[in-house]
Every structure is written in C-alpha cells, then in structure tokens.
VOLUMNU-971817 format. One record per residue (C-alpha): residue in three letters; x, y, z. Coordinates in nm, 2 decimals. Each point is the difference from the previous one (the first is absolute). Example, Ala and Ser with C-alpha at 12.3 -4.5 7.8 and 13.67 -1.06 7.14 Angstrom:
<pts>
+-----+--------+--------+--------+
: res :     c1 :     c2 :     c3 :
+-----+--------+--------+--------+
: ALA :   1.23 :  -0.45 :   0.78 :
: SER :   0.14 :   0.34 :  -0.07 :
+-----+--------+--------+--------+
</pts>
This chain:
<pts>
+-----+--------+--------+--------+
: res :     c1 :     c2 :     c3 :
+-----+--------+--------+--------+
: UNK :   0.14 :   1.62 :  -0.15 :
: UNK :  -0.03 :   0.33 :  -0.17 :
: UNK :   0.30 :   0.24 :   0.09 :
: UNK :   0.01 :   0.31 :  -0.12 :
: UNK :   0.36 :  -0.02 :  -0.06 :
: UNK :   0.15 :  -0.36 :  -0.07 :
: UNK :   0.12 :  -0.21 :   0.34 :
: UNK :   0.31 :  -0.14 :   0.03 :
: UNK :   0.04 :  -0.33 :   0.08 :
: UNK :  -0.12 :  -0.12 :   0.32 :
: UNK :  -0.11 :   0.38 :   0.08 :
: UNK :  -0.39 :  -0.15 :  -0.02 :
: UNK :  -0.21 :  -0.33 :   0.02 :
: UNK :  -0.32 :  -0.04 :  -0.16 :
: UNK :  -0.23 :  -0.31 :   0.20 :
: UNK :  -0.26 :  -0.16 :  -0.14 :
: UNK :  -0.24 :  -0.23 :   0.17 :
: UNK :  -0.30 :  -0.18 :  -0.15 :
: UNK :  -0.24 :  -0.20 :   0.19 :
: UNK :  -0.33 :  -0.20 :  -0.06 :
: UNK :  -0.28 :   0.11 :   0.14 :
: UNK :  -0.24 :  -0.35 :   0.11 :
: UNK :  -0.32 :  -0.05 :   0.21 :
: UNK :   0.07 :   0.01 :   0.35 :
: UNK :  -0.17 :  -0.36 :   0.09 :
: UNK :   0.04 :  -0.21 :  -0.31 :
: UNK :   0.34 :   0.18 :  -0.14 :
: UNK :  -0.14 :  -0.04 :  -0.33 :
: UNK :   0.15 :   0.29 :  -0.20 :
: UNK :  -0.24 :   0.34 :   0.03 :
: UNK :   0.00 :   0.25 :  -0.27 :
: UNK :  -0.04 :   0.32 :   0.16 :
: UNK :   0.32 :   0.19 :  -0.10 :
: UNK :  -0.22 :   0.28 :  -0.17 :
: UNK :  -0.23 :   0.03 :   0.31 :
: UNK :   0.28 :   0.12 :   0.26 :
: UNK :   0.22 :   0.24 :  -0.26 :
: UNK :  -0.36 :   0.13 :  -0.07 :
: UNK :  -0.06 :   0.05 :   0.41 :
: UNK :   0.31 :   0.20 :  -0.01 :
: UNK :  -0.02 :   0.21 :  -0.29 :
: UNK :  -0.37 :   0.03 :  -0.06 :
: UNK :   0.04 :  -0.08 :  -0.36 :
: UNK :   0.10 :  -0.38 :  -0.18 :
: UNK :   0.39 :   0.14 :   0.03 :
: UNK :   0.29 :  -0.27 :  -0.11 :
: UNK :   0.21 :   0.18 :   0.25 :
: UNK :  -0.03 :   0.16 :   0.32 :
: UNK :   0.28 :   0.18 :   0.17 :
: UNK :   0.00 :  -0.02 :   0.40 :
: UNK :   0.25 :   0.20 :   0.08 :
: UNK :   0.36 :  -0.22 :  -0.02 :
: UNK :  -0.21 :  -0.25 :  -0.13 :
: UNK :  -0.20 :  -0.06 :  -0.25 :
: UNK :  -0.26 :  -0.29 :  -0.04 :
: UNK :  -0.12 :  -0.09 :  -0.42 :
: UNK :  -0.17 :  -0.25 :  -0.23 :
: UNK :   0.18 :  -0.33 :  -0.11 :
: UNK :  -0.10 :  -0.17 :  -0.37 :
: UNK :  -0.31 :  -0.19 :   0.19 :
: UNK :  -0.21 :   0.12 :   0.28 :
: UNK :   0.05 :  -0.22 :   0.27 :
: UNK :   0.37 :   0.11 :   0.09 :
: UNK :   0.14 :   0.36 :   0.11 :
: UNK :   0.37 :   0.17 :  -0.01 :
: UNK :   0.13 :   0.18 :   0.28 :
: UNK :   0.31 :   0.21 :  -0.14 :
: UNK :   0.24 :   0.31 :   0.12 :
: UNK :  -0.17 :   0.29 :  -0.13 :
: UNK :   0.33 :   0.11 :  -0.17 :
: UNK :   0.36 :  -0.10 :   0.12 :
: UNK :   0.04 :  -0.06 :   0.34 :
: UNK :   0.33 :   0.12 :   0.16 :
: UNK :   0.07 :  -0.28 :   0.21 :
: UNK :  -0.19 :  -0.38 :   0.00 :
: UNK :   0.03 :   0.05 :   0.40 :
: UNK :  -0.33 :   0.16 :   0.07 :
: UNK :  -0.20 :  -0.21 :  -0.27 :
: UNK :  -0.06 :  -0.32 :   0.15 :
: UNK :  -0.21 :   0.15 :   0.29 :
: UNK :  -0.17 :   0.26 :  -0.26 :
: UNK :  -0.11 :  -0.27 :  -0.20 :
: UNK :  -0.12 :  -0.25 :   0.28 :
: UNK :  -0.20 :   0.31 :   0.06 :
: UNK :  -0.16 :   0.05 :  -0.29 :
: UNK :  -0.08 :  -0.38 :   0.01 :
: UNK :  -0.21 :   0.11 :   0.30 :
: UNK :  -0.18 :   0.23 :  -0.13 :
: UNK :  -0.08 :  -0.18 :  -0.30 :
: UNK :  -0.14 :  -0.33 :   0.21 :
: UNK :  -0.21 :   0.31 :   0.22 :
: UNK :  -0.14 :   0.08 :  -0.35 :
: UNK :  -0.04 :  -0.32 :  -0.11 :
: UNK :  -0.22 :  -0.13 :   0.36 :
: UNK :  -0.33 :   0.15 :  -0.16 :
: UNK :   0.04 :  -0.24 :  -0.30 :
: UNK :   0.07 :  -0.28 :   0.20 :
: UNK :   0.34 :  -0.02 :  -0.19 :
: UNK :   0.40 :  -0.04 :   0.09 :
: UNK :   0.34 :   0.05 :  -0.14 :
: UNK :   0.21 :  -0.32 :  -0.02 :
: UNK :   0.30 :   0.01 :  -0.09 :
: UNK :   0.26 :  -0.29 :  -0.21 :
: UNK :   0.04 :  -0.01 :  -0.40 :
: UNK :  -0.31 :  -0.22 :  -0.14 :
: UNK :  -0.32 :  -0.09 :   0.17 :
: UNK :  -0.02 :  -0.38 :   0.09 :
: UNK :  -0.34 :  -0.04 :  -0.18 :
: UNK :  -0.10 :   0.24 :  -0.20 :
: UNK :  -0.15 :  -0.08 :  -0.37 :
: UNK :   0.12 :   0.30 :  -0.19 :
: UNK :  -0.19 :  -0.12 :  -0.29 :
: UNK :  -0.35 :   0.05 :   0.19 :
: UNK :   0.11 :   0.24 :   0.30 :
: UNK :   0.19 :   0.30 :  -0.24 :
: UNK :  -0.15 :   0.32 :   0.00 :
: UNK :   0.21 :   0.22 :  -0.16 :
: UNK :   0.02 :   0.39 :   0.11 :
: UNK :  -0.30 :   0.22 :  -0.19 :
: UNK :   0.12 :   0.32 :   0.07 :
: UNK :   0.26 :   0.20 :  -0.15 :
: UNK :   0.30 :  -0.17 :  -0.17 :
: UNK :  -0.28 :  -0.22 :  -0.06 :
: UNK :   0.13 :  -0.02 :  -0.45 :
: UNK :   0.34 :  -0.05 :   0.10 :
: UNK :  -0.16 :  -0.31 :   0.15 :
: UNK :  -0.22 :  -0.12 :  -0.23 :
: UNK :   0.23 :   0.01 :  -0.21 :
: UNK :   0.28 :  -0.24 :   0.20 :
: UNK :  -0.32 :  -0.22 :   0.03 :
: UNK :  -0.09 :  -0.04 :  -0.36 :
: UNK :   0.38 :  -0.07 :  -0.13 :
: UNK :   0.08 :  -0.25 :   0.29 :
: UNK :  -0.28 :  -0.08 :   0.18 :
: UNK :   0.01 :   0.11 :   0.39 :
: UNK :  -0.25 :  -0.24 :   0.16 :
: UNK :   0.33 :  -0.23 :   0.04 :
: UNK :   0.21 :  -0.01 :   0.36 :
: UNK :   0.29 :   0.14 :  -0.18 :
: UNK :  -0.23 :   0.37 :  -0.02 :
: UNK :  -0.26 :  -0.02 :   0.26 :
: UNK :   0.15 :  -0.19 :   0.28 :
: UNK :   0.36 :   0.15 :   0.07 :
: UNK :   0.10 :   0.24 :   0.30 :
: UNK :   0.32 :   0.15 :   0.01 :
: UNK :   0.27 :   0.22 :   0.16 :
: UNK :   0.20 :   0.27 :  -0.23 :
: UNK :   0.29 :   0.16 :   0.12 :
: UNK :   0.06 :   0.33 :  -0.23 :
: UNK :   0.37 :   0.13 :   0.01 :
: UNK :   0.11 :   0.35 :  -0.16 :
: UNK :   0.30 :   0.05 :  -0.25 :
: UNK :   0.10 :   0.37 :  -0.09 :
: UNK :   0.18 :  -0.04 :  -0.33 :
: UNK :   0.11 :  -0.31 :  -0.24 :
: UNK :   0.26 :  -0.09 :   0.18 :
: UNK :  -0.20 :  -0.08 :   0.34 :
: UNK :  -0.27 :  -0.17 :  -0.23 :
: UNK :   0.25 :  -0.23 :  -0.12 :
: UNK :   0.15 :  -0.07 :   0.33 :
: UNK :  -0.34 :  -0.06 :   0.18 :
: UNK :  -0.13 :  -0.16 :  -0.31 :
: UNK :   0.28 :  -0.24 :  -0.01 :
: UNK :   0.04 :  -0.06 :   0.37 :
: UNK :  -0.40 :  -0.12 :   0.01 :
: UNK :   0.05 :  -0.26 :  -0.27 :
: UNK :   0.24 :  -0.20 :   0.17 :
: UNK :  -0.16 :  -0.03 :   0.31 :
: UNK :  -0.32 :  -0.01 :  -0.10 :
: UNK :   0.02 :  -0.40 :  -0.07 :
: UNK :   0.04 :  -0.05 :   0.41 :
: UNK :  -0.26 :   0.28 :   0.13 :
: UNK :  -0.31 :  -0.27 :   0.00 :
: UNK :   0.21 :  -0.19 :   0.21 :
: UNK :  -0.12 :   0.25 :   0.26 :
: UNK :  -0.37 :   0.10 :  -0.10 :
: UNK :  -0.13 :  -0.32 :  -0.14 :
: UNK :  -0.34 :  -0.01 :   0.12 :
: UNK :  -0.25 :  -0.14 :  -0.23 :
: UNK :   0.04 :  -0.42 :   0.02 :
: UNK :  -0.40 :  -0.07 :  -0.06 :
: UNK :  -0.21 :   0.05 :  -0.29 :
: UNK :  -0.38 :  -0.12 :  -0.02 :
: UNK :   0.05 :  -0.21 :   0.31 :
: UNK :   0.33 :  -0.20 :  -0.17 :
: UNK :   0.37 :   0.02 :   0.08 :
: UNK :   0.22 :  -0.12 :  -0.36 :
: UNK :   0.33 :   0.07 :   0.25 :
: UNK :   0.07 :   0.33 :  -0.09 :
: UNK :   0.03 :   0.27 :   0.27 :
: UNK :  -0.02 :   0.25 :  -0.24 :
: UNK :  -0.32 :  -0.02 :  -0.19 :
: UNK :  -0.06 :   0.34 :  -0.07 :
: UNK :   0.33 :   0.08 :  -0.20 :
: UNK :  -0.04 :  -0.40 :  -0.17 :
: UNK :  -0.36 :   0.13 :  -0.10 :
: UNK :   0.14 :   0.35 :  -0.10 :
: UNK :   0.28 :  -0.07 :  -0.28 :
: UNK :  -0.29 :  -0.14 :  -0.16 :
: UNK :  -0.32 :   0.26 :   0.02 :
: UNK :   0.12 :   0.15 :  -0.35 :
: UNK :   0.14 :  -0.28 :  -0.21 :
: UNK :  -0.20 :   0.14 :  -0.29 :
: UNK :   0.29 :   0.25 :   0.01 :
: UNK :   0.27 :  -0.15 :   0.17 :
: UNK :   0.23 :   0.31 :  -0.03 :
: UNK :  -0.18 :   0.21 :   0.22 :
: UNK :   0.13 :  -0.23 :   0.33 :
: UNK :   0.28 :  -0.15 :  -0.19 :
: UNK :   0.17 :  -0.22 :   0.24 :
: UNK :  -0.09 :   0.18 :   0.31 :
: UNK :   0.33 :   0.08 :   0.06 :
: UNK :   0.06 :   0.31 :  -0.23 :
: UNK :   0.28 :   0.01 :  -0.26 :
: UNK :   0.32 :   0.25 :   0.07 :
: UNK :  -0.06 :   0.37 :  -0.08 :
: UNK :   0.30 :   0.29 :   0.05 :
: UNK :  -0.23 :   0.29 :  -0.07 :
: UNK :  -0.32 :   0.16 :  -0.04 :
: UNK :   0.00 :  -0.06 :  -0.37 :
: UNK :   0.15 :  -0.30 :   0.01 :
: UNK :  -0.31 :  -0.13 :   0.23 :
: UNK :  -0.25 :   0.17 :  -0.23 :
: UNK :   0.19 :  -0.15 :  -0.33 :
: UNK :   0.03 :  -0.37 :   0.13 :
: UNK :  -0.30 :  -0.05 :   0.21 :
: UNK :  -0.26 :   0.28 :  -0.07 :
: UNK :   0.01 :   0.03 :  -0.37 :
: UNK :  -0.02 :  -0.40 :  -0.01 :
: UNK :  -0.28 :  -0.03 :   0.21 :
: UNK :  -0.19 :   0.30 :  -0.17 :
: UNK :   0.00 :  -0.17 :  -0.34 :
: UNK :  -0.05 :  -0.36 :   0.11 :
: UNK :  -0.33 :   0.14 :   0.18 :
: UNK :  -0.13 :   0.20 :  -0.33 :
: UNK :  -0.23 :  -0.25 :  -0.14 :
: UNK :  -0.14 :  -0.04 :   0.29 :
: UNK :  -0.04 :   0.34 :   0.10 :
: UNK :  -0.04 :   0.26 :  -0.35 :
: UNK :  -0.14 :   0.23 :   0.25 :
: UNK :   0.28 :   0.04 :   0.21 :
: UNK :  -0.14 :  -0.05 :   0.32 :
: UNK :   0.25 :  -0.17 :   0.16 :
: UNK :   0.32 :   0.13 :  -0.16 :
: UNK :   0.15 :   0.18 :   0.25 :
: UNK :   0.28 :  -0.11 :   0.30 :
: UNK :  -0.20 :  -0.19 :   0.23 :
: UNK :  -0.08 :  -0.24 :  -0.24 :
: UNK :   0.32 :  -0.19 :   0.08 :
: UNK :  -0.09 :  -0.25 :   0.22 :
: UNK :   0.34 :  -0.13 :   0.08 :
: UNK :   0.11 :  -0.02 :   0.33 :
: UNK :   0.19 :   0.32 :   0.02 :
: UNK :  -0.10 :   0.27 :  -0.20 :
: UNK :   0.11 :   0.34 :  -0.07 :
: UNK :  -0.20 :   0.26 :   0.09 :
: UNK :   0.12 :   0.35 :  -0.22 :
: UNK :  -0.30 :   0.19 :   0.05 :
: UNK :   0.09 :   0.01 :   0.38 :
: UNK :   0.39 :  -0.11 :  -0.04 :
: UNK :  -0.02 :  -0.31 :   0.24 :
: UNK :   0.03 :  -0.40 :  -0.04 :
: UNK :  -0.31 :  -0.17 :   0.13 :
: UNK :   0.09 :  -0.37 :   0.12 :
: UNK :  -0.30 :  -0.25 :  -0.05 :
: UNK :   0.13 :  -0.29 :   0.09 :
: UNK :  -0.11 :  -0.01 :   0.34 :
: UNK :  -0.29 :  -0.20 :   0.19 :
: UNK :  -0.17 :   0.20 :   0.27 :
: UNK :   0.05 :  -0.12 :   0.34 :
: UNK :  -0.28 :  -0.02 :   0.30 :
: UNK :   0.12 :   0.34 :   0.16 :
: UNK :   0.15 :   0.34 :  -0.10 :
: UNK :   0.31 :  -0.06 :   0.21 :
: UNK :   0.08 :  -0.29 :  -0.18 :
: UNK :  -0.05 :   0.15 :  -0.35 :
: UNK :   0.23 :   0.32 :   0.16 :
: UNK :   0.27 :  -0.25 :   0.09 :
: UNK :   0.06 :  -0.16 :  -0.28 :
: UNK :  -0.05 :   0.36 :  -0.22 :
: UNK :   0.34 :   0.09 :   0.24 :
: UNK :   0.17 :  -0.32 :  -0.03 :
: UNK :  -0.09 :   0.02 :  -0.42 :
: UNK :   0.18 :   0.37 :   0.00 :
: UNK :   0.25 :  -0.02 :   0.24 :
: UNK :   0.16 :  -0.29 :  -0.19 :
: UNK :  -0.06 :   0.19 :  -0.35 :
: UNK :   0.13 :   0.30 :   0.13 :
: UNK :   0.31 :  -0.23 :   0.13 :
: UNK :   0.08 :  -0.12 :  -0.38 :
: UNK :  -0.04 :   0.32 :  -0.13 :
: UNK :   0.29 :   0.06 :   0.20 :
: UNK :   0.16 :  -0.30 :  -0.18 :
: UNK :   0.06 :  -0.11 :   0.37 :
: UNK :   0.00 :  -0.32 :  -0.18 :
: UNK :   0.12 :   0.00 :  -0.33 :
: UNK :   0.01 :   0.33 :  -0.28 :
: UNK :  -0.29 :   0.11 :  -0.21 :
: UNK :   0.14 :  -0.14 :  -0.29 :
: UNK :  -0.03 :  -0.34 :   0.08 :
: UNK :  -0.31 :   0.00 :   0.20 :
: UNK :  -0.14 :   0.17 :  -0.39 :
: UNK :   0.17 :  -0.38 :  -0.16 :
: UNK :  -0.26 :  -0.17 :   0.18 :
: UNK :  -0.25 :  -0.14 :  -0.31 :
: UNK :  -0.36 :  -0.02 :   0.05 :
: UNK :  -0.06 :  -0.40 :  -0.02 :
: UNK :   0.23 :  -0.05 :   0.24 :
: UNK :  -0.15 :   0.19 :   0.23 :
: UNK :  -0.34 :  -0.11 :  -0.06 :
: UNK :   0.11 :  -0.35 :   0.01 :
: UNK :   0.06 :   0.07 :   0.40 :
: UNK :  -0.31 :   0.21 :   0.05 :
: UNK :  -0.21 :  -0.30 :  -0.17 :
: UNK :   0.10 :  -0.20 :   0.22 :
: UNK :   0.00 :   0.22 :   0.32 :
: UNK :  -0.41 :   0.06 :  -0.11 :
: UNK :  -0.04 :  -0.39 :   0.10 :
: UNK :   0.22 :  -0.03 :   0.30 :
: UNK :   0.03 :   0.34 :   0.10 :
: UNK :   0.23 :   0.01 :   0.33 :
: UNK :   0.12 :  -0.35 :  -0.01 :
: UNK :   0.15 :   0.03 :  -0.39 :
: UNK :   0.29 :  -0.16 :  -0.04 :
: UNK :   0.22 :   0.27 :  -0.16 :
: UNK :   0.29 :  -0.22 :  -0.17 :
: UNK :   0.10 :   0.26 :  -0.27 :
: UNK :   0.39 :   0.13 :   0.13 :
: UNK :   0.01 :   0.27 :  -0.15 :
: UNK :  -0.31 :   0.17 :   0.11 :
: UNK :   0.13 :  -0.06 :   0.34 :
: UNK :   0.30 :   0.11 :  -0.08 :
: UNK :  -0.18 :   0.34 :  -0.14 :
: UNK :  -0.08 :   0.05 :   0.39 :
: UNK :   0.30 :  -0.16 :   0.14 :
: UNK :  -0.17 :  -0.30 :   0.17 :
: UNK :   0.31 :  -0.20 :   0.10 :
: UNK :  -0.20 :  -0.37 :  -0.03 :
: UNK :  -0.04 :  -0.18 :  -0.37 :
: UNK :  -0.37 :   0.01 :   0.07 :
: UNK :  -0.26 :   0.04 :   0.25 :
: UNK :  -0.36 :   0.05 :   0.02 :
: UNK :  -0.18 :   0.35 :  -0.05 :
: UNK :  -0.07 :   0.04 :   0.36 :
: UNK :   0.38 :   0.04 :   0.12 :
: UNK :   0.12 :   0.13 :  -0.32 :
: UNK :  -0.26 :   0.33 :   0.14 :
: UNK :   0.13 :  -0.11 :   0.36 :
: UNK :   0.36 :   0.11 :  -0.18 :
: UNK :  -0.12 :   0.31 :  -0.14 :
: UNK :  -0.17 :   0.15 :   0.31 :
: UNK :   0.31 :  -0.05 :   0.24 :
: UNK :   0.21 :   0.17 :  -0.29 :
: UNK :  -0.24 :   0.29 :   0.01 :
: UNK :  -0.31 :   0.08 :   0.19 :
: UNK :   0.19 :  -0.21 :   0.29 :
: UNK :   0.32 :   0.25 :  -0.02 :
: UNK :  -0.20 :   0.36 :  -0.04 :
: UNK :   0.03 :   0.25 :   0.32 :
: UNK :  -0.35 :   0.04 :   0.15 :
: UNK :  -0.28 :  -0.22 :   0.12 :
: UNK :  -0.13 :  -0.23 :  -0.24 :
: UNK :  -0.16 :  -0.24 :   0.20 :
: UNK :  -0.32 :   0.10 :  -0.13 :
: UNK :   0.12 :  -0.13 :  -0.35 :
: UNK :   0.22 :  -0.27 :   0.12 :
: UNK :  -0.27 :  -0.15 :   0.23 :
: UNK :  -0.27 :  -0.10 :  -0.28 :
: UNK :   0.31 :  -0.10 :  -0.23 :
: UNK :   0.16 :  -0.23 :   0.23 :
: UNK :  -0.38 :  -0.17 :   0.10 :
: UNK :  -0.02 :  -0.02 :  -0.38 :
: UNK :   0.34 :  -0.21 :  -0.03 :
: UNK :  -0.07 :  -0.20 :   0.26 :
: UNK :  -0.36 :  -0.09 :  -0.03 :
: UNK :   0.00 :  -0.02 :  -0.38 :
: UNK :  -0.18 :   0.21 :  -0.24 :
: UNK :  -0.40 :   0.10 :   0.10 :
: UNK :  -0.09 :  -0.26 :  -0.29 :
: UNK :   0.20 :  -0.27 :   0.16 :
: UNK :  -0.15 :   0.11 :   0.33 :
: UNK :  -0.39 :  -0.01 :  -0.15 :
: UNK :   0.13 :  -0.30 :  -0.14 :
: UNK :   0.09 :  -0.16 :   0.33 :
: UNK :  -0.32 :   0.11 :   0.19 :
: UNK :  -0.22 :  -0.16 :  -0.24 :
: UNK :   0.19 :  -0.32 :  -0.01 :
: UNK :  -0.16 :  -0.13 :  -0.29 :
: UNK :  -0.37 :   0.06 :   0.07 :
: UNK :  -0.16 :   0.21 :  -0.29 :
: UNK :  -0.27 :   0.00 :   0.09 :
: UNK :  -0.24 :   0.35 :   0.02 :
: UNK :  -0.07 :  -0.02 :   0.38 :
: UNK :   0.38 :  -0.06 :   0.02 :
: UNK :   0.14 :   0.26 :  -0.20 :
: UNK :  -0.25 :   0.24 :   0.16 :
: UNK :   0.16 :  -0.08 :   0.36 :
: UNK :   0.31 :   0.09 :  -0.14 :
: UNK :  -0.04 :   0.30 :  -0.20 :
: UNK :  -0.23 :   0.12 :   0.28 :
: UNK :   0.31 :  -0.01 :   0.20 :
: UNK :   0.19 :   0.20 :  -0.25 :
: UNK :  -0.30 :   0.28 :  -0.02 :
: UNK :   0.09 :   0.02 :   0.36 :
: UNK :   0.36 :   0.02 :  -0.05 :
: UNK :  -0.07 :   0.30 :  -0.25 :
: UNK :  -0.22 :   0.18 :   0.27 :
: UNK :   0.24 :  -0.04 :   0.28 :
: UNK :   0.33 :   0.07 :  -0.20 :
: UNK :   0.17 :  -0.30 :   0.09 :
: UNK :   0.16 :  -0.31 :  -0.19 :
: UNK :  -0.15 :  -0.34 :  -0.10 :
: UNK :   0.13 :  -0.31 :   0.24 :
: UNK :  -0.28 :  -0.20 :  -0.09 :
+-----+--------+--------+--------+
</pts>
C-alpha cells in the first residue's frame, strides 16, 4: 500500500496471498516462480503489476504472492479478483505440468534438498538471510501465508491500530491454522508454520521476539524499542547492512512507515480466496470495533504485557480453534460473559458483536466464517480426512482435493 497521502484507518486494505506452486501429478513442490513473472513481463521481474493485482517472487522459487496492487477501497470485490488471478495463474502453469495448492506447509517436502532459492533480483538480500541463518530449513522455505496491511494517518492511529492488533493477535490462528503436517508427521500441532516460525532466526532472537510485538505509542517509540534493537543485534552478522532496514522484523505484526500501514503475519492461508477475504473482514471489523473501545478504553487495552499475550497465542499455535482460553481477564478485555471457553466461540462472540450487527449483506463473509466455526479450522479438517494415514499416496489424495478446492473457490470438507 503506497498512498500518496497517508490513509486513515480502515480507509484501505492491503491483501497478500502466497501460494506454492507443485507438479500437477505428483504435487511435489515445482520451482517455476521465475518462469511465469518472466511470461508476463518479458524480463526475470520480482514483481509484476496486473492491473488491481499484482503477482511477485517469494524468498524460494517454488511459491508466488498474489497482493492488492496498492490499497484496495473495500475487501468486497477481492475475493472474486483474486480467485481470478488463481485462474490465470493455473492457465499459465498447464504448459509446465504444474498447479497452485494452497494451505501453510507442504506435507512432504525436504527443504534441505528441494530449496531453490530466487536468482534474480533481490537475489543479495537473500543470500545474505541464507548465510546468517540458514534458509534450507521449513521455518524459510516452506511457509505460505496471508497478510492483511491496514493504514494509520498519524501517531495517534498507529498507536491505536498498533495496540488493537496485539491483543487479538494471540486468538487469530484460531481461525487460519492450516499447516498440521510436516515431512509426512503430525507432533499435534495445528499450527506448524507459526511453531516452526518463532524459531527460523534464533541466531538473533530479537528480530521475531515473541511473535507477539511489544507496545509502541508512536512512530519513534516503534523505531526506538523495536527497530534500533534489532538493527544492532543484527550488526555482526550483517557489517554490510543488507538487511537493516524495516522489513527485517519478522514479528507477527509489523510496522510498515515507508508506506504507513501494519502488516499482520500471523495468518495461515486458507484453500480459497473467499475464505482468506472472510476472515481479513472478521480480523478488521472486530479491530476496528476496539478501536472504538466498544469494549474497554485504549488505555487499558495498551496494559496488556507481551508474555501474557504470547502465553495465549502459544498455545492457540497447537490447538488452534479448540484452545481453552481460561485467562479472565482477556475475556473480560472483549466482554465474554463465561470464565472460559474455547477459541472457537470466544470468535463465535466477537462476530455476533460485530460483523453479525453491521447493516448490509455480509453473507459472503459470514458464510466461510460460520463453516470455519463449525467444521473446525482447515488444519483440523486436513487432519480429519487423512485420519492418521501419512502415507505419500495418502496425502496426495488429500491435497489433491485441496488443489481442487483452490481452482473452484470453494472450502475444504474433506
């Protein structure tokens, strides 16, 4: 999102989709990123724009981002724009016998033996991520996401959005989980992509902290307590300077000055557009909601501290939907009128005090929220349909299934 003049909040939403690319019979993962930018622009390009889309490179070449080519207006148009673009990319992607598929980790790739990293331009940037941490791991080559950007104007909105994203961040895998398989093995988790992320830098820890990022009032205050930190705990590593800049925060909301919006990274994809659009609505109607302070002021959503809201997003990343949520208070932050509850109704709560009350249709939203509740997160649902065969043949059925659901636009039963 690159305004000419700052947005205010809520006045623009940045989406950002990444999927792998894999070989249409065997699934494997295919590495062809480079080839289909290069059919579109002519040239090896990281990023072509498609009119209110644009399609780029991702760290290794076997996945591609679909994002908003600058803020979007309205999220209402985007889940059909995107589902197709997916078209046109699986058109493109027919020649080379290759598909998209969607979900956060493939079941079986080896990243150590299956990484190719992109050539092309951006290519010392990384190089040099892969020579201080190594990115032949899951935690770098085998993660798919969905970010939701969202605009602030001034400090004041910054603070507001800034601090209204931290507390709910702990509960948003409890919608998007989508990653429960690694290498052909379940350890429980539905969450595998975020367990595997908070620990793909842990030669500097600082730059993903505890996922959950630490409270910040201000521009300055941001750049003083999380920037400057990060900047000199990567200098050894990097004299250069390669990688000093913003986007080097990796936790999972960052601030974005250069283009005055929060990016939230947090998120799992799904198996279709319209469920990544829902729960982008359901994510921003409820932030917008305690930016209000419908629920309680801005002063004490700021009180919440870091561990104790990482301590709930820890263990939402293993149980995602079906948490038990047992801390009072946080329920209390968004007036759930139960001593606990699990994930799952706690965003049942949320959504009739919101999205559920706005004039309008929303069906569209509500529809893939309310399958989502009810039928449990897409990990839980891959989880269910391969009922405890791992094997290759077995996981192929299934993901297969989810290729399909990516093709059609339509959500994972199993």
């Amino acid at each position: 999102m690159t305004p000419t003049e700052p947005l205010h909040l809520f006045a623009g939403y940045g989406i950002e989709l990444e999927y792998m690319i894999v070989h249409r019979a065997t699934l494997d993962v295919l590495p062809v990123t480079d080839k289909i930018l290069y059919e579109i622009a002519g040239a090896f390009e990281s990023e072509v724009d498609l009119d209110s889309l644009s399609w780029s490179n991702e760290l290794v070449l076997h996945v591609i981002e679909l994002k908003t080519n600058g803020p979007a207006a309205s999220l209402d148009p985007l889940a059909a724009l995107f589902q197709q673009h997916v078209g046109k990319i699986n058109e493109m992607l027919l020649p080379m016998d290759g598909r998209l598929m969607p979900s956060a980790m493939h079941p079986w790739m080896n990243p150590v033996k299956e990484t190719k990293l992109w050539p092309h331009e951006y290519n010392p940037v990384y190089q040099a991520y892969d020579r201080i941490f190594g990115c032949t791991g899951h935690g770098w080559a085998n993660l798919q996401s969905t970010h939701i950007n969202l605009p602030f104007a001034d400090d004041k909105e910054f603070g507001q959005l800034h601090t209204a994203i931290r507390m709910l961040m702990p509960i948003m895998p409890a919608l998007t989980a989508s990653s429960p398989i690694i290498e052909r093995e379940s350890n429980g988790a539905l969450d595998r992509r975020l367990q595997v992320y908070q620990n793909n830098q842990k030669r500097v820890p600082l730059i993903i902290g505890k996922v959950i990022p630490e409270p910040a009032i201000s521009k300055n205050h941001y750049i003083e307590h999380i920037h400057q930190r990060i900047y000199r705990a990567i200098e050894p590593h990097d004299p250069e300077g390669i990688l000093q800049y913003e986007w080097l925060n990796s936790r999972g909301a960052i601030a974005r000055f250069m283009r005055n919006t929060i990016e939230i990274r947090v998120l799992d994809i799904q198996e279709c557009p319209a469920a990544d659009l829902a729960i982008a609505k359901a994510i921003s109607t409820v932030l917008h909601a305690q930016i209000n302070e419908q629920w309680i002021d801005f002063k004490h959503q700021l009180r919440w501290e870091t561990d104790a809201l990482a301590a709930i997003l820890h263990e939402v990343i293993r149980d995602a939907d079906r948490t038990v949520i047992d801390n009072r208070q946080y329920l209390q932050a968004f007036a759930f009128p139960e001593r606990k509850c699990v994930a799952a109704e706690l965003w049942q709560h949320l959504l009739e005090e919101t999205l559920a009350k706005q004039p309008g249709d929303n069906e569209a939203y509500l529809a893939p929220l309310s399958f989502i509740l009810q039928n449990g997160t897409l990990a839980r649902r891959i989880l269910a349909a391969v009922d405890g065969n791992f094997s290759r043949k077995n996981l192929a059925i299934v993901y297969g299934k989810l290729c399909e659901c990516l093709a059609e636009g339509k959500q994972f039963l199993g």
